[in-house]
KOLSE-122885 format. One line per field, with one value per residue (C-alpha): residue in one letter; x, y, z. Coordinates in pm, whole numbers, padded with zeros to 5 digits. Last residue first. Layout:
BEGIN
code	[A:...]
u	[X:...]
v	[Y:...]
w	[Z:...]
END
This chain:
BEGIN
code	[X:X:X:X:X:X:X:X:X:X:X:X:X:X:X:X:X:X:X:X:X:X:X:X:X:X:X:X:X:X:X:X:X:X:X:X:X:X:X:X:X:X:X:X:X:X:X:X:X:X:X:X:X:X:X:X:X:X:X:X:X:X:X:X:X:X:X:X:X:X:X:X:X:X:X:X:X:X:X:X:X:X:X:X:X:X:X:X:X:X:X:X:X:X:X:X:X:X:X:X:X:X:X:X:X:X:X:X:X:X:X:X:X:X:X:X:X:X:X:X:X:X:X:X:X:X:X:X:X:X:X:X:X:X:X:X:X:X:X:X:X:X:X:X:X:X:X:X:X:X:X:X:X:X:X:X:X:X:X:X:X:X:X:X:X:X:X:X:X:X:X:X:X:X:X:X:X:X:X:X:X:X:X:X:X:X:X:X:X:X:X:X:X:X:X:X:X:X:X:X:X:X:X:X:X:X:X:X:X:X:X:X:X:X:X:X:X:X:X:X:X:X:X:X:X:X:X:X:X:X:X:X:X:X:X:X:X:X:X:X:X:X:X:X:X:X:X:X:X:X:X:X:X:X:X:X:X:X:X:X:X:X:X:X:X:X:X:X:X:X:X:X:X:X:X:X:X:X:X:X:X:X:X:X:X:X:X:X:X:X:X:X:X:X:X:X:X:X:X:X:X:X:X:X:X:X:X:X:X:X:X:X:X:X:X:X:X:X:X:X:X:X:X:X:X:X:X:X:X:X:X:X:X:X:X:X:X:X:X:X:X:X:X:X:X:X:X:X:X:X:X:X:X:X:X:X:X:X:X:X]
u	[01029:00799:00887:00871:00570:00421:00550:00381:00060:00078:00188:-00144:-00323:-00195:-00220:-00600:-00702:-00531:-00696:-01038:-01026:-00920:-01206:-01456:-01334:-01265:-01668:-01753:-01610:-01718:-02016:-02013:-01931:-02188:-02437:-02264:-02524:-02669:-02894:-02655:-02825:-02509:-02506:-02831:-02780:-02449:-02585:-02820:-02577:-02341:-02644:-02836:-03193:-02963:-03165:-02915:-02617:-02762:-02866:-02580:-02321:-02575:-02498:-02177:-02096:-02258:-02030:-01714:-01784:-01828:-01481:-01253:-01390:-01351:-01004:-00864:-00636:-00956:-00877:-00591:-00887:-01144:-00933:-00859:-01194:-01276:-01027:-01133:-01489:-01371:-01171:-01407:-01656:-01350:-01312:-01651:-01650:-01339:-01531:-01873:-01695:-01455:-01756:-02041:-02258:-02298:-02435:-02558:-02506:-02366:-02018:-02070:-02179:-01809:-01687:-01833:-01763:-01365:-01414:-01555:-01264:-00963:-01172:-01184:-00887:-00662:-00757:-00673:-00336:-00305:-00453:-00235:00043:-00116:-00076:00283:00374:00217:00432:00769:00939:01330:01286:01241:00928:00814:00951:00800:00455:00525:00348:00136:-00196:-00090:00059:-00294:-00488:-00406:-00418:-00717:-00911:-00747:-01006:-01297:-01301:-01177:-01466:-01721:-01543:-01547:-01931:-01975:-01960:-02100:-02451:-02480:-02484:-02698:-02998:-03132:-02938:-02957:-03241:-03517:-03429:-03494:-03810:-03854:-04285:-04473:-04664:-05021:-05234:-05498:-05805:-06113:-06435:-06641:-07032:-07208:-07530:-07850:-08075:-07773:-07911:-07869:-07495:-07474:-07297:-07058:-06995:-06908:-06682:-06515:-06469:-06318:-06018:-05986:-05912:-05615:-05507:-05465:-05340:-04988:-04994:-05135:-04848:-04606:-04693:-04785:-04433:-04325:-04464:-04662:-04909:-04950:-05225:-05596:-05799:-06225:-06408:-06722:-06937:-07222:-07610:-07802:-07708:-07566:-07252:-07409:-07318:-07166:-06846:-06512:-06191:-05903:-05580:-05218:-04855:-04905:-04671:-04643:-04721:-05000:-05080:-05124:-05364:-05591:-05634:-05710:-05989:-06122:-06121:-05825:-05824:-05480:-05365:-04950:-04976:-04726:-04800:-05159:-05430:-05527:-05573:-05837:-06003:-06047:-06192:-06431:-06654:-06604:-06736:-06529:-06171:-05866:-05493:-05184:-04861:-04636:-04473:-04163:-04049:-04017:-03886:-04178:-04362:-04086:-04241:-04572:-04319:-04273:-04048:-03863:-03920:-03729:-03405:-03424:-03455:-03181:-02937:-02898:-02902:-02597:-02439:-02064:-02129:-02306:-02007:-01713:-01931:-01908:-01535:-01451:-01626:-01449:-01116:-01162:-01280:-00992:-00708:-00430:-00421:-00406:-00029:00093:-00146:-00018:00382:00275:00103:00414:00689:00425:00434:00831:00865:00632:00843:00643]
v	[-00051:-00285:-00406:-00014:00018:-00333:-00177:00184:-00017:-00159:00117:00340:00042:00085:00437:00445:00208:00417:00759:00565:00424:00785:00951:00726:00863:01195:01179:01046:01319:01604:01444:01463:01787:01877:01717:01979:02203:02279:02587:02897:03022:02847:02547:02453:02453:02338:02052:01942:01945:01706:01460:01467:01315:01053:01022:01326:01091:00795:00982:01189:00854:00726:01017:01061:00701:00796:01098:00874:00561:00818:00991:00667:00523:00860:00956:00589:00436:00235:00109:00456:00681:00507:00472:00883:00987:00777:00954:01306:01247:01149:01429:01656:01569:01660:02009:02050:01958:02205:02471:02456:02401:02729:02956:02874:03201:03282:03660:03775:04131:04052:04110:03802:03585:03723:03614:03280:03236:03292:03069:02775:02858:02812:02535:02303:02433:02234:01931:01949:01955:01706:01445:01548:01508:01203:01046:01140:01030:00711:00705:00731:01042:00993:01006:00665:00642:00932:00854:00498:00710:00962:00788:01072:00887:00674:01034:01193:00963:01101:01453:01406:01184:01448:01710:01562:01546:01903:01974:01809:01958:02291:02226:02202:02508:02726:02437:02402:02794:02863:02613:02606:02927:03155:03049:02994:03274:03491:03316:03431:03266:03431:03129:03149:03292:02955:03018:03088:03083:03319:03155:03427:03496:03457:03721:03950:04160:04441:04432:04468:04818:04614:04377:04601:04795:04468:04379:04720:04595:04304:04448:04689:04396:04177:04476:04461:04084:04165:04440:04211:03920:04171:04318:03954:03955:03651:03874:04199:04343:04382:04334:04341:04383:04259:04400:04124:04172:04283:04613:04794:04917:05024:04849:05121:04880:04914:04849:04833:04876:04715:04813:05140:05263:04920:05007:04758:04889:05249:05122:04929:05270:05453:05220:05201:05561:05725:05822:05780:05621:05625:05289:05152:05424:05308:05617:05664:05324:05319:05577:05456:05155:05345:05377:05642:05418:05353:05323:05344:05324:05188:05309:05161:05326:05140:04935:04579:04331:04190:04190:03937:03641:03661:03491:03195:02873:03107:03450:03264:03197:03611:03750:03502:03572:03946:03866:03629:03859:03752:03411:03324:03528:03343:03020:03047:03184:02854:02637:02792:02791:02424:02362:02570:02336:02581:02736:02443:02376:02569:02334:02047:02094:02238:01925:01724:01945:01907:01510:01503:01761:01484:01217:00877]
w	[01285:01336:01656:01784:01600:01844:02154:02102:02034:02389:02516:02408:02515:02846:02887:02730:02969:03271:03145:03080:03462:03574:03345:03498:03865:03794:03657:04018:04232:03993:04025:04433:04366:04215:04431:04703:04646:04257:04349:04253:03967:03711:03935:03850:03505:03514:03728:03475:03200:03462:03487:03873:03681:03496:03103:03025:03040:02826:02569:02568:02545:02282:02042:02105:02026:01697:01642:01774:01510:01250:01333:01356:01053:00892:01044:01006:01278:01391:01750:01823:01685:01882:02200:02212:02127:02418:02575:02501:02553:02899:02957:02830:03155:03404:03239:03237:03574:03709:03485:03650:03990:03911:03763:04070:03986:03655:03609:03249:03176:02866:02970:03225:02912:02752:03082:03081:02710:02786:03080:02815:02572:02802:03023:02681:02529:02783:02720:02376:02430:02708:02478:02231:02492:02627:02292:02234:02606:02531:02213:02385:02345:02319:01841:01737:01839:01643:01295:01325:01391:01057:00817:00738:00723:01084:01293:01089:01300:01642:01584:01365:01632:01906:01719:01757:02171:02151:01956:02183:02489:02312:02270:02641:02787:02536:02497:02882:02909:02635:02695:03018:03167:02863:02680:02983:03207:02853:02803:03143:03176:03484:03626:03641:03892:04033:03901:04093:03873:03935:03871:03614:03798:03586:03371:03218:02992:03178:03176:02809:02807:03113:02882:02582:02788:02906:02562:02536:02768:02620:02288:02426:02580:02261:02027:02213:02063:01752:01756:01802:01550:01280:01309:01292:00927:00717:00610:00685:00911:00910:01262:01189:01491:01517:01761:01800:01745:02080:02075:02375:02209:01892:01597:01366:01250:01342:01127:01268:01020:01107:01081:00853:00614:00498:00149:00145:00511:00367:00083:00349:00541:00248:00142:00520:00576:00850:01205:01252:01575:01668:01911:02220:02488:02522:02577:02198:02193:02496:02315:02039:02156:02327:02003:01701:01443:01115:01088:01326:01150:01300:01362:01589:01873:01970:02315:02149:02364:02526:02240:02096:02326:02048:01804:02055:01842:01617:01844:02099:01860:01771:02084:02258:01981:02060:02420:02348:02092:02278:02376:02017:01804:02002:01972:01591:01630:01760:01572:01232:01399:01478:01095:00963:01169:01057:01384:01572:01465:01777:02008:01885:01948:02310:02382:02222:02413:02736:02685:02633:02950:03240:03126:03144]
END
């Protein structure tokens, strides 16, 4: 093979990229989710963890106290994250409706050491985040005079309480959680998907066009067609996944390991590549070729991920600096697959090149 036809033909393919809309499309998409990662992050969490928004939110709301004066007023007087009115109930309640108030608290005139429960009554919007957060924020604030109550109470206690020892939870990063488990392996890899789809249309559009007895009669060979395509696509996949790295770096968010995570996406594409490659030079028809790829992507996931040392999982790791030399043992291993696809590919790549040239 000539090393200059199969650059002319990557070269060829990736100037003509720029009128493949749906590529474009993907593109930008990540562009937007790499650069408003944090942005993004807030907004997916809240989806599946509303209460995880709190955490974000540094403003004052305004809420409105009713009823008894108790301690509970005072303790929301004191947090930094509530504007208290001392307003009526009816008044109160008409505020909220015009959401010029994010909740109302209603107390009633039960003394503290009665024996008949304080209940509270909590009123906020329906169906809001805002009510989300500040029930949240609310949650302490209520704890806190439920301890007031208690210790008002404390007389009544006839038996010792048994403490109960738990073990101290584990702090929850939501944000931890989104970037590295889920961002990073999702920006990295989707150009290899991509690129992956788009050598099906390279490839297939040489048999819709008629233009493949055109090719092999020009000097280039049509294995060195193919790899050029192949070639071409290859090399958006570490273009656009260090572009996302850096944009991620922008962020604020810090990726240690970016040449191994790169070389093995890199490695990991080429296989999707080829297979993409031997599907659309099997099936020589862009929707045969593509639905036979998407569920072959499917099962070739499945089947990765179900490996506990998996190239997403080593991303992962490698990304906060725990992944050790397994990842380069993978690297090691995926080069290998993708050499015995590369070869494959080659020869059948020939084999059809021989049978056009017969043809023609």
């Amino acid at each position: 093979m000539n090393g200059r036809n199969i650059w002319i033909m990557a070269r060829k393919e990736l100037s003509g990229i720029n009128y493949e809309k749906t590529i474009i499309f993907a593109i930008l998409l990540q562009l937007f989710v790499a650069m408003f990662s944090s942005f993004l992050m807030v907004g997916l969490t809240s989806m599946y963890d509303p209460s995880s928004v709190s955490q974000y939110s540094r403003f004052r709301y305004s809420i409105a106290y009713s009823g008894t004066n108790s301690t509970l007023l005072d303790r929301l007087l004191e947090s930094d994250d509530f504007t208290v009115y001392s307003m009526g109930l009816s008044p109160a309640l008409e505020s909220l409706k015009e959401r010029k108030l994010a909740a109302v608290i209603f107390v009633p005139d039960t003394p503290p050491d009665s024996k008949d429960p304080v209940q509270i009554t909590l009123y906020t919007l329906q169906n809001d985040l805002q009510a989300t957060v500040v029930g949240v924020k609310l949650k302490d604030v209520f704890l806190g005079f439920e301890d007031d109550l208690r210790t008002a109470r404390a007389s009544r206690i006839t038996e010792q309480p048994i403490e109960v020892q738990l073990p101290p939870a584990a702090r929850t990063e939501g944000f931890y959680e989104f970037v590295f488990g889920l961002l990073i392996p999702l920006l990295v890899f989707m150009p290899a998907i991509i690129s992956a789809s788009l050598i099906i249309d390279l490839i297939t559009e040489e048999y819709q066009h008629e233009t493949l007895e055109t090719l092999v009669s020009t000097p280039i060979t049509f294995p060195e067609m193919v790899w050029g395509k192949i070639l071409a696509c290859e090399i958006l996949v570490p273009a656009q996944a260090g572009v996302w790295l850096i944009l991620l770096a922008l962020n604020g968010i810090r990726i240690e390991n970016p040449v191994p995570i790169l070389f093995l996406v890199s490695v990991a594409s080429l296989i999707l590549i080829l297979l993409s490659a031997l599907t659309a030079l099997h099936y020589r028809e862009r929707t045969a070729a593509q639905f036979i790829y998407s569920t072959a992507l499917v099962v070739v996931i499945l089947l990765v991920v179900s490996v506990p040392d998996n190239p997403l999982n080593l991303i992962v790791r490698a990304s906060v600096g725990n992944a050790g030399l397994e990842i380069y043992g993978a690297i090691l291993l995926v080069s290998a697959v993708a050499a015995a696809l590369g070869y494959a590919t080659h020869l059948y790549a020939r084999r059809i090149g021989r049978l056009a040239q017969g043809s023609v």
